[in-house]
Structures are given as C-alpha cells and as structure tokens.
DRENVEXTI-132292 format. One line per 2 residues: for each residue x, y, z of C-alpha. Coordinates in Angstrom, 1 decimal. Layout:
X/Y/Z ~ ...
//
This chain:
108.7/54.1/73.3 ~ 109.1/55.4/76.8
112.6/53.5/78.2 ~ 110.4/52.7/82.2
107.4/51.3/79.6 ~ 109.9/49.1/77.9
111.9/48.0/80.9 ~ 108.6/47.5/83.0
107.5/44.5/79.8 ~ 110.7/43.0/79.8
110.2/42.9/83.3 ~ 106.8/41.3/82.6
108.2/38.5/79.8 ~ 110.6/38.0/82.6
107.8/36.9/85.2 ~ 105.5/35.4/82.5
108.6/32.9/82.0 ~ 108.8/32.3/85.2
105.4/31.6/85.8 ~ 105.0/29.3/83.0
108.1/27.4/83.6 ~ 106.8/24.9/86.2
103.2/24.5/83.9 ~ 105.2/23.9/81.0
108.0/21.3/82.5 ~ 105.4/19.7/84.2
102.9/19.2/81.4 ~ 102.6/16.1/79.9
101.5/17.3/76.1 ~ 104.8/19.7/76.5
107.9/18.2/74.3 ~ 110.4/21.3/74.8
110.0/25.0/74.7 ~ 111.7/28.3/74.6
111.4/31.8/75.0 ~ 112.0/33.7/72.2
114.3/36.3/72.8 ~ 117.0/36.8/70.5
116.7/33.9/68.7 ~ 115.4/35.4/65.3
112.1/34.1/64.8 ~ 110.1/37.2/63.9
107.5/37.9/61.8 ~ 106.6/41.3/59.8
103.3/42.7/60.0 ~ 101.8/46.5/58.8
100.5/48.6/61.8 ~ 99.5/52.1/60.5
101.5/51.5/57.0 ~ 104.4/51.1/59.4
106.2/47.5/58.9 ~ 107.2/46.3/62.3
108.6/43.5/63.8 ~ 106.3/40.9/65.9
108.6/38.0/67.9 ~ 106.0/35.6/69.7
106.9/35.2/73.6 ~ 107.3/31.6/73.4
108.0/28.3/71.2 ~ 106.5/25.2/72.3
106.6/21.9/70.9 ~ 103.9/19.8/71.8
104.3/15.8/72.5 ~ 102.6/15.8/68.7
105.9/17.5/67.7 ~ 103.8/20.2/66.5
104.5/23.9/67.4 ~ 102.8/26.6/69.6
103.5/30.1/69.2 ~ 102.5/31.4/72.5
101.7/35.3/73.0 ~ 101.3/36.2/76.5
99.0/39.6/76.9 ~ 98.2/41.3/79.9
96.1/43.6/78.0 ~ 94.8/43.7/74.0
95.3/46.5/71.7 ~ 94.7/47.3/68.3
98.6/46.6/67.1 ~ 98.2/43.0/69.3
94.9/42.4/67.2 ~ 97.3/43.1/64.1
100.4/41.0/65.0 ~ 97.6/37.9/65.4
96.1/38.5/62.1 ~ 100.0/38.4/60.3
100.6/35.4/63.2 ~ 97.6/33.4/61.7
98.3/33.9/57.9 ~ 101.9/32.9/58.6
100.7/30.0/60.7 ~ 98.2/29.2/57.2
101.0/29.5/55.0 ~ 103.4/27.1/56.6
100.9/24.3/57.5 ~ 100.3/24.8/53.7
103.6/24.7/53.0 ~ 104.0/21.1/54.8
107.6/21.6/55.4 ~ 108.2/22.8/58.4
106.1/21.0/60.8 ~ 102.5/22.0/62.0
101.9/25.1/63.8 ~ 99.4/27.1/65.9
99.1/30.0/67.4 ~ 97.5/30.9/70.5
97.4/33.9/73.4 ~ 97.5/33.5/77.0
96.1/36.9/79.1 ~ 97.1/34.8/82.4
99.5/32.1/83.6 ~ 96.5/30.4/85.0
94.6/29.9/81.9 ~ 98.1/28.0/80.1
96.8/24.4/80.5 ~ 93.7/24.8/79.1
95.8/26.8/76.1 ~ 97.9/23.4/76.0
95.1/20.5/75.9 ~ 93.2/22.4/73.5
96.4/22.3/70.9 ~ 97.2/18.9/70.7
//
C-alpha cells in the first residue's frame, strides 16, 4: 500500500476517534469502549484467495453489556463488503457459542449518524 495512503487513514481513525469520543461518553446506552488498535482482536477473512487480516475500528459495550463492533467507512469497497460478510459469521458463531457475551456488528460512513447506530443495538 502506498505509505501517504496509509498514513492519510490512520490519520482518518485518528479523527474518527476523536469525533466519536464526546457521542460515545456522553451516551447513555454506552457502558465503555475502545479503539482497537493494537489490542489483538482481529479477524481473518479471504479477499481474492488472499487471507488478510480485518481489526474492527472500535469496541463498544453497551449498557446491555453486549458488544458493538463498530467499522467506521468513509467510502465502501468490495474488500469492506468482504470483511462484513467474515464480521457477521464471526458475530453468528459467537452468539451461538453463548460464551462470550452477545455481539453485533455495525458500520458508521459518518460521525453524525453514530447515535442512531447506538439506539438501534440495544
């Protein structure tokens, strides 16, 4: 990947986080959250028989003490469309699993639209 596209999104998770911050502090179905960066939670998925890596932008626990996996996308592409798919049979498989908690999944393509994200996943 080119190193000023790469810098420019970390850049971008940078001022997603800080947008979100004050929504999700502030938010009432909001228990705790985290960015995830360098914390290990990744997933792997298959993009073009290549097995990547996918780490979701943020971990929330909701009020519910269920969990959020929040992706924040300024854009969709086909490899985003393929992280979701892996995202929502990993979600599946651990609600399934019962031991872990309940999760969901969700995507947010502004900061704007994150409450509405929120109420709809408790």
């Amino acid at each position: 990947m080119n190193p000023e596209i790469r810098a420019t999104q970390a850049e971008q998770g940078g001022l997603w986080a800080i947008r979100f911050s004050p929504s999700l502090h502030r938010n009432a179905n909001v228990d705790g959250w985290l960015k995830n960066d360098h914390l290990g939670f990744e997933l792997l998925y298959v993009f073009k028989s290549v097995v990547q890596k996918y780490r979701p932008d943020f971990i929330i626990r909701l009020k519910d003490s269920n969990f959020l996996a929040l992706e924040t996308k300024g854009q969709d592409t086909d490899q985003d469309k393929a992280k979701r798919a892996f995202l929502d049979e990993w979600v599946k498989a651990v609600n399934e699993h019962g031991g872990f908690g309940k999760w969901s999944w969700a995507v947010s393509k502004q900061p704007g639209d994150l409450v509405e994200i929120l109420k709809q996943s408790i």
